[in-house]
TORDREN-43057 format. One record per residue (C-alpha): x negated, z, y negated; residue in three letters. Coordinates in steps of 0.25 Angstrom, whole numbers, plus 2048, in hexadecimal, padded with zeros to 3 digits. Each point is the difference from the previous one (the first is absolute). Layout:
(node (X,Z,Y),Ala) ...
This chain:
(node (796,7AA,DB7),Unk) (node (7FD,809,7F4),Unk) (node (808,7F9,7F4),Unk) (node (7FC,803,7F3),Unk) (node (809,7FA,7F4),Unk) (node (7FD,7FE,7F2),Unk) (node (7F6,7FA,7F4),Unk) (node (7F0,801,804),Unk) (node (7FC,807,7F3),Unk) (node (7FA,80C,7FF),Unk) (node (80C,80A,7FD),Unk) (node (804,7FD,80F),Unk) (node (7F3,804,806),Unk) (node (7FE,7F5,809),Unk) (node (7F1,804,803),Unk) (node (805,80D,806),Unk) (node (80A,7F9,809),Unk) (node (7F2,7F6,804),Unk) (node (7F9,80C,803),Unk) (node (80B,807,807),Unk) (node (802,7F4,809),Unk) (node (7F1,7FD,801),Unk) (node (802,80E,809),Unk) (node (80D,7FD,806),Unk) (node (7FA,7F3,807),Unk) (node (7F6,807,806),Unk) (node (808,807,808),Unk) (node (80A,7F5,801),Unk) (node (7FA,7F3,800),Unk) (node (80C,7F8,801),Unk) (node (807,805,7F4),Unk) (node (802,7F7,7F4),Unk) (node (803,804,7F1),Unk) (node (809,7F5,7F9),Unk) (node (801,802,7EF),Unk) (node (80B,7FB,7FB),Unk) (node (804,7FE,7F0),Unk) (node (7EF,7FD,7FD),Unk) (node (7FE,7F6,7F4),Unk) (node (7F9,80A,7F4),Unk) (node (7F1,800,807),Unk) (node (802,7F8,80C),Unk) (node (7F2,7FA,800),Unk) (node (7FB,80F,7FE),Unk) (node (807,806,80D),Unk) (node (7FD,7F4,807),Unk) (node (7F2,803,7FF),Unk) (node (801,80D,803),Unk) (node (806,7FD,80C),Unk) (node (7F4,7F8,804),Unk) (node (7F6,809,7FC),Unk) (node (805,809,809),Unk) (node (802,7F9,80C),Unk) (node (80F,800,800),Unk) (node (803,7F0,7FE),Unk) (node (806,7FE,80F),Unk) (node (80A,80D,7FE),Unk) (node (806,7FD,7F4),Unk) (node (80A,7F7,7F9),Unk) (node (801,800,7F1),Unk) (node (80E,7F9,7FC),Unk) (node (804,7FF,7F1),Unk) (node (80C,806,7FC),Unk) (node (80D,7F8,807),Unk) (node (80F,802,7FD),Unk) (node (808,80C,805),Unk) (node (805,7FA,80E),Unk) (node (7F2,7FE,805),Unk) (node (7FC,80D,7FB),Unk) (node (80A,806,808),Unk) (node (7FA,7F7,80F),Unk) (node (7F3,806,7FB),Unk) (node (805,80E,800),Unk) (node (808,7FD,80E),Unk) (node (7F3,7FB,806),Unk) (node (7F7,80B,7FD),Unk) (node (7FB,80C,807),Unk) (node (7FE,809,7F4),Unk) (node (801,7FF,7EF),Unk) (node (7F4,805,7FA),Unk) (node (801,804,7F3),Unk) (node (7F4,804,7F8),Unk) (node (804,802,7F3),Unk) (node (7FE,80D,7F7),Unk) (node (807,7FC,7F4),Unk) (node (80A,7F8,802),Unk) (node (80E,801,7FA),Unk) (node (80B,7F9,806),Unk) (node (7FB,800,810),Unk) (node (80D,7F6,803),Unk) (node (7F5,7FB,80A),Unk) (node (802,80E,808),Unk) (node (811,7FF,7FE),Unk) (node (800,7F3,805),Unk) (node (7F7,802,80C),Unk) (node (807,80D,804),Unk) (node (80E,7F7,7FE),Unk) (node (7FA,7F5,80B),Unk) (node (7FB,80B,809),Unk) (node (7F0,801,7FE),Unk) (node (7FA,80C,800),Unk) (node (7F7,803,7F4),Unk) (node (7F2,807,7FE),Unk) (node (7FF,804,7F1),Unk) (node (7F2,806,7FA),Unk) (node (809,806,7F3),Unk) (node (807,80D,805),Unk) (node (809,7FE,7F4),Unk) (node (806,7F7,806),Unk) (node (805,80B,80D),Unk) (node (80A,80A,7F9),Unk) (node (800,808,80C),Unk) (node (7F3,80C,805),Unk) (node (7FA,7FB,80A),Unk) (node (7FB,7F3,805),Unk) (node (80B,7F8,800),Unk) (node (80E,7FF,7F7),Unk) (node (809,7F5,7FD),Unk) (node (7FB,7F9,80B),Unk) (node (7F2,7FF,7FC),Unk) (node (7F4,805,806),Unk) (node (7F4,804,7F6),Unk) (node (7F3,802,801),Unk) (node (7F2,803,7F7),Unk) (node (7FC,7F2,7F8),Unk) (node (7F3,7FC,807),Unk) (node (7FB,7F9,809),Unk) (node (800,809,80D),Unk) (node (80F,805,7FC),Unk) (node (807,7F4,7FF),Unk) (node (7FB,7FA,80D),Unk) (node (801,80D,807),Unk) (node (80F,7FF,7FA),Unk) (node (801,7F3,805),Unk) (node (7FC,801,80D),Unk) (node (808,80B,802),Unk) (node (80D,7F9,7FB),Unk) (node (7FC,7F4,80A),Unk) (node (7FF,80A,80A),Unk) (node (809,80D,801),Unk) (node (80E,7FA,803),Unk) (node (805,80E,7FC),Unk) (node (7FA,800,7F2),Unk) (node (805,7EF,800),Unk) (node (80E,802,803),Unk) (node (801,80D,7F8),Unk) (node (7FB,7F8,7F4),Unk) (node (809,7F3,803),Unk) (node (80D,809,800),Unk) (node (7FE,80A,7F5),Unk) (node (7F9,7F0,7F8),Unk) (node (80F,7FA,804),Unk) (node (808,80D,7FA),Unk) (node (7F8,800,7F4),Unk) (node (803,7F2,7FD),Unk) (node (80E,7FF,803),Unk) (node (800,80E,7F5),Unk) (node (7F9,7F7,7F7),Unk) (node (809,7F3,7FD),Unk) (node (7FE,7F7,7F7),Unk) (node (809,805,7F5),Unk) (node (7FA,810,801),Unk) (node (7F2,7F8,7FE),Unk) (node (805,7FB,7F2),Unk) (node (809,80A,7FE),Unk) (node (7F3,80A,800),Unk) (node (7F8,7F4,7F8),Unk) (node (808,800,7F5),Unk) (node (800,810,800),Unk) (node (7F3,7FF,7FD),Unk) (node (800,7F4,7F7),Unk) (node (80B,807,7F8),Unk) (node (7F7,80E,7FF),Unk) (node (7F3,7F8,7FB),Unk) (node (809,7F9,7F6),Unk) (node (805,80D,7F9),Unk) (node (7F4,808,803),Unk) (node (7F9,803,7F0),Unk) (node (7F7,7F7,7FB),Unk) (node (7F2,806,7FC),Unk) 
């Protein structure tokens, strides 16, 4: 089960992870693709999921409260995340936290050279990459249980209060930074 959490708009690249999974479930057609957190252009993704043939392999939830959030991490196989611009990425800390691997298009979001780093495996933002990525979390269990420990240690390094502590860093820094 690849697990991807989030809103369905653009910003969130929802038609690379279709694509990407299109390719997946060719080579694994018992896979499944849930979406969780979809209400801003539901109709949209809907249809694109029936325009590619993808209606029996994928569940589209709206957003849900945090307990259930965390069954859906429990449960998958592997967090997708498609995103180039995103901000925050709690989505990654919080699946890393529950123990999911995480395939991540933005290598901003990997600190360390290489293909991996706090427990995040990266690869190029297309198609062909993410579900090559994906196919290879789902099956090297070397490459799985690397990511799942160094995703656990990162978490654990990154409680709670370090997250707002470094929030409000930056919320201090924007507020006295000049005005132009």
């Amino acid at each position: 089960m690849v697990l991807a959490v989030g809103r369905g708009t653009a910003e969130k690249n929802p038609e690379l992870l279709l694509q990407a999974f299109r390719r997946l479930l060719a080579v694994r057609p018992a896979a499944r693709l849930i979406l969780v957190g979809v209400r801003q252009q539901r109709r949209h993704l809907l249809r694109r999921i029936a325009a590619l043939g993808l209606g029996g392999h994928v569940e589209v939830h709206p957003p849900v409260p945090y307990e259930q959030v965390t069954a859906f991490y429990r449960a998958a196989d592997v967090l997708a995340f498609t995103s180039t611009t995103d901000t925050q990425s709690l989505v990654l800390a919080e699946a890393e936290a529950a123990g999911l691997p995480v395939v991540v298009v933005d290598r901003a979001l990997v600190t360390r050279q290489g293909e991996t780093g706090d427990g995040r495996f990266a690869c190029d933002a297309t198609p062909e990459a993410l579900a090559a990525g994906l196919l290879r979390m789902l099956g090297d269990d070397g490459l799985r249980a690397t990511t799942i420990r160094d995703g656990l240690a990162a978490a654990s390094a990154y409680t709670p209060e370090v997250f707002v502590d470094r929030l409000l860093a930056i919320y201090e820094l924007a507020l006295s930074a000049p005005r132009g």
